[in-house]
C-alpha positions in Angstrom: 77.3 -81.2 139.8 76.0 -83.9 137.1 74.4 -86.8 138.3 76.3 -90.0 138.7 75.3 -92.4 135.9 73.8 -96.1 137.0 76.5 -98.6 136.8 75.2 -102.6 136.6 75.5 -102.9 139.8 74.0 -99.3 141.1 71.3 -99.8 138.2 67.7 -99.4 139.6 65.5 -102.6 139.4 63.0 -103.4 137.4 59.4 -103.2 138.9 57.9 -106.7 140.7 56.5 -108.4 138.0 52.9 -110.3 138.3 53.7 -112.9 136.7 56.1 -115.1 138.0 56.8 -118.0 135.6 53.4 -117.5 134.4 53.7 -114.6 131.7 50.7 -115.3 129.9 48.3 -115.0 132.9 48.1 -111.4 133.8 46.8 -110.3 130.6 44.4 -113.2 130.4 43.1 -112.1 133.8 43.6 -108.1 132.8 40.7 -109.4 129.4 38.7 -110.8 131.6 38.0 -108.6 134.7 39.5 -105.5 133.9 38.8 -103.1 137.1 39.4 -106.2 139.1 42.9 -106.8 137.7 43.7 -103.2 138.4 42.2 -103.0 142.1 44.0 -106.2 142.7 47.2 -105.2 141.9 47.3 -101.6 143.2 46.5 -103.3 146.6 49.4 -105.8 146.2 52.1 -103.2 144.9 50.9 -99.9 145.8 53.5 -98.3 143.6 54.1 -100.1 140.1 54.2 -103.6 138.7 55.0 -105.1 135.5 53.9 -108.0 132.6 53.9 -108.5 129.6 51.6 -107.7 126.7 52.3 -109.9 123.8 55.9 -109.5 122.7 56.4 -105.9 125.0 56.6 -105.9 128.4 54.8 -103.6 129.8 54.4 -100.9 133.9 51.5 -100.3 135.2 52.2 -97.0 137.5 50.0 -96.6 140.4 51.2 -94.2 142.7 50.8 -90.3 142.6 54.5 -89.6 142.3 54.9 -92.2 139.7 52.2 -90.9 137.6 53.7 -87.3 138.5 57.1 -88.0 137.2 55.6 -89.5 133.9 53.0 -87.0 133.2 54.2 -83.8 134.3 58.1 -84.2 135.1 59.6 -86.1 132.0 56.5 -86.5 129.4 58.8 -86.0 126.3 60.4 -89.2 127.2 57.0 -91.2 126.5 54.3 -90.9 123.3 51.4 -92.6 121.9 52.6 -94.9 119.7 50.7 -97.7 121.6 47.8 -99.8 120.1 44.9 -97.9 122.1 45.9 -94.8 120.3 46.4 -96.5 117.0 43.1 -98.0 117.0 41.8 -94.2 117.2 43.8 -92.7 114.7 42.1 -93.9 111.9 38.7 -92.9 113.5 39.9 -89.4 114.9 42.5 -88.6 112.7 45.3 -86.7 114.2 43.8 -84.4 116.7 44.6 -83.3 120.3 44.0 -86.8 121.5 45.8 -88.5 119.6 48.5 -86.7 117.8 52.4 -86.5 119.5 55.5 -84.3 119.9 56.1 -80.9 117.9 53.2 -81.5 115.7 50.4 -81.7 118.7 52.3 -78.4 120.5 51.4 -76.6 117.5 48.1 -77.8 117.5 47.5 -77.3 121.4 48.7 -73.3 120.6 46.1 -73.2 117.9 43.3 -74.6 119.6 44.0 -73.3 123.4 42.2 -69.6 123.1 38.9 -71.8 122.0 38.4 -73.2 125.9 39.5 -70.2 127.2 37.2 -70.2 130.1 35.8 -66.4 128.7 35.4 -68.3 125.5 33.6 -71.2 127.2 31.8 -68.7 129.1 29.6 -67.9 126.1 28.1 -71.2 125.9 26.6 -71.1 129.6 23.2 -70.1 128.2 23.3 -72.9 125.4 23.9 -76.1 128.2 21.2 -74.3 130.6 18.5 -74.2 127.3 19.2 -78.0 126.4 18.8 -78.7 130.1 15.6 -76.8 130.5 14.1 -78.0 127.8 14.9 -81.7 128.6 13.5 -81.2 132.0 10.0 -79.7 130.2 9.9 -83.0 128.1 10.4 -85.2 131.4 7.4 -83.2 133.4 4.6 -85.7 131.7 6.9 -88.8 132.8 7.0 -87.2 136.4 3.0 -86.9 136.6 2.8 -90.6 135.4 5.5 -91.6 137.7 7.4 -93.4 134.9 10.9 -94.4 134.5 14.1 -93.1 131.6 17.4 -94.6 130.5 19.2 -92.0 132.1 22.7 -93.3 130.5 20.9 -92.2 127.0 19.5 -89.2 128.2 22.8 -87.9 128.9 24.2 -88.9 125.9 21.7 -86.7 123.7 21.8 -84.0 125.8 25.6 -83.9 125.8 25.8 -84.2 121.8 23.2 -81.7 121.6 25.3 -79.4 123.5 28.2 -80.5 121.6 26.7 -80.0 118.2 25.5 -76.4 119.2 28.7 -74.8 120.8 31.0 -76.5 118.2 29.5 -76.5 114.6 26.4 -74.0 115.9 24.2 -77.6 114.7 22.0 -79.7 117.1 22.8 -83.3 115.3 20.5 -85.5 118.1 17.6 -86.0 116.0 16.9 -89.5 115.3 16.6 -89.6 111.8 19.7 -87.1 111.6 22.8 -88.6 109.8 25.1 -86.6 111.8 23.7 -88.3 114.6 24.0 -91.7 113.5 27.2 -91.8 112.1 28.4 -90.4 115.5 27.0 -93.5 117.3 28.5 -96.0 114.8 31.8 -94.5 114.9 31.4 -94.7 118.6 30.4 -98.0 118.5 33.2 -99.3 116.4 35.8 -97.6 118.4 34.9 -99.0 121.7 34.3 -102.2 120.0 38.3 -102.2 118.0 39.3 -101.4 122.2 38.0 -103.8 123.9 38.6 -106.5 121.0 41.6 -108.9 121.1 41.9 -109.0 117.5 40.3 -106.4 115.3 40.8 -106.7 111.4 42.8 -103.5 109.8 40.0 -100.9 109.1 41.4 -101.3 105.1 39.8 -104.7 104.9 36.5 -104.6 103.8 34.1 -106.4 106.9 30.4 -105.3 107.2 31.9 -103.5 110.1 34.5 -101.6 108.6 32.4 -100.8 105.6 29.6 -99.4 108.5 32.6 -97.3 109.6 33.7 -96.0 106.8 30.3 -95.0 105.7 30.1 -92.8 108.9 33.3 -91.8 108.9 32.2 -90.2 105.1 28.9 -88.8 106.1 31.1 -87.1 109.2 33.4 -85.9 106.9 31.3 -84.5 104.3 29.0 -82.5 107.0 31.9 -81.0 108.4 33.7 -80.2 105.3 30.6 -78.6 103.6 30.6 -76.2 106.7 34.4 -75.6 107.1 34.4 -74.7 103.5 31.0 -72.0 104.2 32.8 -70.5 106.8 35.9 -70.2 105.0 33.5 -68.6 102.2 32.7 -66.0 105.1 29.6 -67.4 106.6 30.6 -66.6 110.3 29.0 -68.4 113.7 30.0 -67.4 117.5 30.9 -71.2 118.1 34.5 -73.3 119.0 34.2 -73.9 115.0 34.9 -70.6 114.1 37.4 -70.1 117.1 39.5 -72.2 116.2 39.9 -71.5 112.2 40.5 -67.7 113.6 43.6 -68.8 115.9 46.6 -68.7 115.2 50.0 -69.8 116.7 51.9 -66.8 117.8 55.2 -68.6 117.8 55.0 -69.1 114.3 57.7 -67.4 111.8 56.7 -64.3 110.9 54.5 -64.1 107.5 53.8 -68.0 107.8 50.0 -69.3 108.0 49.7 -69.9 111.7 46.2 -71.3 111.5 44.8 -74.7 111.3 44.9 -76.3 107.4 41.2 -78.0 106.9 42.0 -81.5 107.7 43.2 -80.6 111.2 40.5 -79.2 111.4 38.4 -81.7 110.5 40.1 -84.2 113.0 40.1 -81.7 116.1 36.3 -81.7 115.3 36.1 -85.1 115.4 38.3 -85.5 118.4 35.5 -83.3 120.3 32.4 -85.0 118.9 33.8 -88.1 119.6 35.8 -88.0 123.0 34.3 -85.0 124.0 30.5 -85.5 124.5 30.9 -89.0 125.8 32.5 -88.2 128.5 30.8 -85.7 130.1 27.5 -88.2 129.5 29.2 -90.8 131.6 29.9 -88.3 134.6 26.5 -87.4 134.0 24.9 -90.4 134.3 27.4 -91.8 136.8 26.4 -88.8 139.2 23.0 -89.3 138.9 23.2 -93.4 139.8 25.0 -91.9 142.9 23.0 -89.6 144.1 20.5 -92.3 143.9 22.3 -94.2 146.5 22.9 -91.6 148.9 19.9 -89.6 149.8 21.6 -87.7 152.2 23.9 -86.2 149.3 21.5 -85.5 146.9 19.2 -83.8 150.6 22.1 -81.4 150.7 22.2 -81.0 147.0 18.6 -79.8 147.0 19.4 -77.2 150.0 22.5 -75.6 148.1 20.3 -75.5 145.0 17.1 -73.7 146.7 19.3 -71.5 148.3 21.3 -70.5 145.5 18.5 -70.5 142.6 14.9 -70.7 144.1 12.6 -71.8 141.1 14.9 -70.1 138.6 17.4 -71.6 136.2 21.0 -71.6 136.6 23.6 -69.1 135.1 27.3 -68.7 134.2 27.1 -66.4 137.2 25.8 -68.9 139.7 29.1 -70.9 139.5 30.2 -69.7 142.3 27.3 -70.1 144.2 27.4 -74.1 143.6 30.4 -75.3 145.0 29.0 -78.5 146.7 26.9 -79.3 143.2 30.3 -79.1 141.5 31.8 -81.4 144.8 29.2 -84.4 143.9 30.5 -84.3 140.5 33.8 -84.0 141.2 33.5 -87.4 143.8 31.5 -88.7 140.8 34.6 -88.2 138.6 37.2 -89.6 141.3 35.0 -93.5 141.6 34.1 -93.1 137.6 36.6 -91.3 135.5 35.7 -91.4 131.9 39.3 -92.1 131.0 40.2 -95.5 133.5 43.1 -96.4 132.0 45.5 -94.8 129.6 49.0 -95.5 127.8 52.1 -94.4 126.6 55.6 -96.0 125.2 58.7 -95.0 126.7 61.3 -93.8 124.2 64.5 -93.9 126.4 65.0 -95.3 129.4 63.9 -93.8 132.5 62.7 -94.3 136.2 59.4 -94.5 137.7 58.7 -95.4 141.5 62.3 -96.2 141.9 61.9 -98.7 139.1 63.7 -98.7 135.6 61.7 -98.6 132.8 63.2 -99.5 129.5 62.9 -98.0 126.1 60.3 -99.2 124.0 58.2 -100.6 127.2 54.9 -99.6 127.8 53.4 -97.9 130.7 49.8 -98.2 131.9 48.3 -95.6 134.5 44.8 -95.3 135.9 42.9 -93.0 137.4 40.9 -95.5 138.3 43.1 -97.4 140.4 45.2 -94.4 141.7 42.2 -92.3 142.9 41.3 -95.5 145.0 44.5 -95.7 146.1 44.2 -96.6 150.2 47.5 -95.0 151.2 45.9 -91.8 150.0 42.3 -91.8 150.3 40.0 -92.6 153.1 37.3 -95.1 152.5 38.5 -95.3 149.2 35.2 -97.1 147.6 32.7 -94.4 149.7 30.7 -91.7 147.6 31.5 -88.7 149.8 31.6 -85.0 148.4 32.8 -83.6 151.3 36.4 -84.4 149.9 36.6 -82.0 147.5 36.1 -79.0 150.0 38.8 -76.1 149.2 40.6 -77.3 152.7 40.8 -81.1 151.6 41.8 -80.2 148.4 44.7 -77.9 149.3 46.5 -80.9 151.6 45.9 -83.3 149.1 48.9 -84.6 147.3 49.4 -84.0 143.3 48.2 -86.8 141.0 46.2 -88.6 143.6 43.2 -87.0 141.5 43.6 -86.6 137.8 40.6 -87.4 135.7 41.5 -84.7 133.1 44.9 -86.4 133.3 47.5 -83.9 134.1 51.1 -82.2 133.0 51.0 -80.3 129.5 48.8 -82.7 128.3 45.8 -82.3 130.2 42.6 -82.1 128.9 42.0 -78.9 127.1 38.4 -79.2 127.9 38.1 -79.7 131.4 36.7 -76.4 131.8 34.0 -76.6 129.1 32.9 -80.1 130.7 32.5 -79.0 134.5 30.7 -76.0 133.5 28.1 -78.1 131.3 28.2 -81.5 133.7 27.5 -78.5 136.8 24.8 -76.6 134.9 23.1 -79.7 133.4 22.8 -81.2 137.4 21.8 -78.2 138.5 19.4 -77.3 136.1 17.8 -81.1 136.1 18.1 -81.8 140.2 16.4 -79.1 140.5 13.0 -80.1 139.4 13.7 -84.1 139.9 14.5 -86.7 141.8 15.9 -89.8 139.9 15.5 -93.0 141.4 17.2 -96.2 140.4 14.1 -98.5 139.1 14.5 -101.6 142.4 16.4 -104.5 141.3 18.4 -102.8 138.5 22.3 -103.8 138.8 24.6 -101.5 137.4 28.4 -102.4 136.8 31.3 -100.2 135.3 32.3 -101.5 131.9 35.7 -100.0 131.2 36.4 -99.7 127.4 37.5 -96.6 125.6 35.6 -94.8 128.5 34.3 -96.3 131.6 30.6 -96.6 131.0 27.6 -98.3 132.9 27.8 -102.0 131.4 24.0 -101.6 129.8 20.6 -98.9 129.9 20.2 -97.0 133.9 16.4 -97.4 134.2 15.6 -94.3 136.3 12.2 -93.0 137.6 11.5 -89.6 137.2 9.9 -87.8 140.3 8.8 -84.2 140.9 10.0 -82.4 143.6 
C-alpha cells in the first residue's frame, strides 16, 4: 500500500531552530568557535537543529539514523551544489570529491578496480620504504635527544607515498615544483574555506595569481606524463590503473575509459584530499599516544610480538589489530573530514524533521562520533572500542570518518593500510613525546588539523 501523503496539518515539523529571534547569531558563533558551536548543539538537540546561513536556511543532522537516512538511504535526493564544494571545484576540478549525479557514477566505475584492496596491496612495500627510511634519518635526532614537527613530518611522508604509488614520482623535495605548487594549492583552498569572503579565483589578487601559477605547474607535470603513458611508457602505479579501466556498463563499442582531463582532476583530487588526510590521522595518533602511555605500552607489546626488530609487511596486517584500533580511536576524536555538506533537491525527512528543497544540510563526524547517547566517555582516547565485539553491537553511522553510503571514500582502504604501516614501522623504533608546555588545538578547516607545528622529541627505544 502507498504511503499516505503529509497533509498541513499531518506535515512533519521543521527541526528546533537555534536561533530564536536572533538569526544572525548562530553563524557568527559557528565563525568563531567552530568545534564549540557543534559540541554545543549536539548536546542541546541530540538529533538535528536548524539556522540560517545567509539567505538559505540551513540542518545540521547529528544523530546516526539521521546521517543514515541522508547518506546511505535517500542520497540522490541531496548533491554538492553548496559553497564548500564550489570553492574546490576550481582547484580540483571535477573529480570523485567533488563531482555529482550520473557523471560521478561513471567516474566511481572507472576509478573503483584502482583501490581494489589487491591493487592497493602492491603498494605495501612502497609506505613500509618511506617509513623506514624516515625512521633512519630520525636515528641522529634520537642520539642527540632532539625534538621534530611531527605535523610536517607526516605530511612529507604522506606525499611521498602519494607521489610514488600514483604518478610512480616522489615530489617532497624541497626545491621540487611539484611539491610546492601542492602546498600553495593547499594553502589557498583551506584559506577560500575558512574565509567569509573570498574573491572569485578569475580576479586577479596576488593570491589567485599564486594559485593559478600552481594550479599550471600541477597541470603541466601531470599532463606531460598522462600524455607519456598514453605514448606507451607504462608504470605499475594508480596512474596507469586507472587510464586502463574501463566502465563495463558502457554501450558496447563506446570508449569506457577516462578522457585526459578527468584524469587530470581525479589526480588532483588524490594529491590534494588524499595525502592530507592520512598526515592529520597521522600526526593526530601520534599526539595521542603521547598522552596515554599506557596505549602506546600496549602498542609496543603487540608490535614486538608481531615483528621483533624487523619491518612491517602487507602480510602482517592481520597480526596488528590493536595498532590499526589506536588509529582507528584517533580517527573517531579527529576525523580529517569534521564537517561536510550537501543541498537537498526535494523535500524530504530527517530525524522526524522536514527538510525543504533547496536547504542545506550539515553533518559531522565530529560531533556525531562524540555523540553521548552513543558513546561512552565520549572525549576519552580509548582503543579498546574498536575490538571486533564492540564493533559488531555498535549502531550504523555512529562512526563514519570515510563518510558512508555509495559515496564513501574510495580510499579508505589505501589510507589504513599506509596510516597502519607508517605507525608500525615508526613506533617501532621511537617514542615521541610532546615537547612540555606545547598546546595543541584542532583547527577545523577543509580538514581538521592541529592549529600550528607538534614539536615532538624523538627517543629510542
Amino acid at each position: 500500500m502507498a504511503a499516505a501523503a503529509h497533509t498541513p496539518s499531518s506535515a512533519p515539523p521543521l527541526a528546533p531552530s537555534l536561533a530564536g529571534d536572533r538569526w544572525l547569531e548562530p553563524l557568527r558563533n559557528f565563525r568563531k568557535r567552530r568545534l564549540g558551536f557543534l559540541m554545543e548543539t549536539l548536546l542541546v538537540h541530540r538529533e538535528i537543529a536548524r539556522f540560517r546561513v545567509g539567505p538559505i536556511m540551513a540542518n545540521i543532522v547529528l544523530h546516526p539514523e539521521g546521517v543514515r537516512h541522508l547518506l546511505q538511504e535517500n542520497p540522490k535526493n541531496y548533491d554538492k551544489q553548496t559553497r564548500g564544494f564550489n570553492n574546490l571545484r576550481p582547484l580540483l576540478g571535477n573529480g570523485l570529491l567533488t563531482s555529482d549525479g550520473e557523471f560521478w557514477l561513471r567516474q566511481r566505475r572507472i576509478a573503483q578496480p584502482a583501490f581494489h584492496k589487491n591493487q592497493i596491496a602492491g603498494f605495501a612495500d612502497t609506505m613500509v620504504r618511506a617509513a623506514v627510511e624516515l625512521a633512519d634519518r630520525w636515528e641522529p635526532l634520537a642520539r642527540q635527544g632532539g625534538s621534530i614537527d611531527v605535523r610536517r613530518a607526516m605530511m612529507r611522508i604522506t606525499l611521498r607515498i602519494v607521489g610514488e604509488t600514483l604518478l610512480s614520482t616522489d615530489v617532497t623535495g624541497d626545491a621540487d615544483e611539484v611539491g610546492q605548487a601542492l602546498s600553495q594549492l593547499l594553502v589557498d583552498a583551506n584559506r577560500r574555506m575558512s574565509a567569509t569572503f573570498s574573491a572569485p579565483l578569475h580576479w586577479p589578487t596576488p593570491r589567485n595569481v599564486r594559485s593559478r601559477r600552481a594550479a599550471a605547474v600541477l597541470d603541466g607535470v601531470v599532463g606531460r606524463i598522462i600524455a607519456e603513458r598514453r605514448g606507451g611508457a607504462r608504470k605499475k602505479d594508480l596512474l596507469t590503473t586507472l587510464m586502463d579501466a574501463r566502465d563495463g556498463d558502457a554501450a558496447p563499442g563506446t570508449f569506457a575509459g577516462m578522457t585526459d582531463t578527468q584524469l587530470r582532476d581525479e589526480v588532483m583530487t588524490i594529491f590534494l584530499a588524499g595525502h592530507e588526510t592520512t598526515a592529520n590521522a597521522l600526526t593526530w595518533t601520534f599526539y595521542s599516544l603521547s598522552k596515554h602511555p599506557s596505549v602506546h605500552r600496549t602498542l609496543l607489546e603487540e608490535l614486538d610480538g608481531a615483528l621483533g626488530e624487523r619491518p612491517p609487511a602487507l602480510e602482517d596486517m592481520a597480526r596488528l589489530p590493536f595498532c590499526q584500533m589506536i588509529i582507528k580511536e584517533a580517527l573517531r576524536l579527529y576525523p580529517p573530514v569534521w564537517l561536510a555538506s550537501r543541498r537537498a533537491v526535494g523535500d524530504d525527512v530527517l530525524c522526524g524533521c522536514r527538510v525543504r528543497a533547496g536547504e542545506l544540510v550539515f553533518f559531522s563526524p565530529y560531533a556525531t562520533q562524540r555523540h553521548p547517547d552513543f558513546w561512552d566517555n565520549p572525549e576519552g582516547f580509548d582503543p579498546t572500542r574498536f575490538t571486533p565485539e564492540q564493533e559488531s553491537k555498535r549502531a550504523k553511522f555512529t562512526y563514519f570518518p570515510f563518510g558512508g553510503g555509495p559515496r564513501v571514500c574510495i580510499g579508505n582502504g589505501f589510507a589504513m593500510l599506509e596510516a597502519t604501516l607508517v605507525l608500525a614501522t615508526l613506533a617501532q623504533r621511537f617514542r615521541l613525546e610532546l615537547v612540555p608546555g606545547t598546546h595543541i588545538e584542532p583547527e577545523p578547516v577543509i580538514t581538521l588539523r592541529p592549529n600550528g607545528a607538534v614539536p615532538m622529541t624523538v627517543h629510542r627505544r
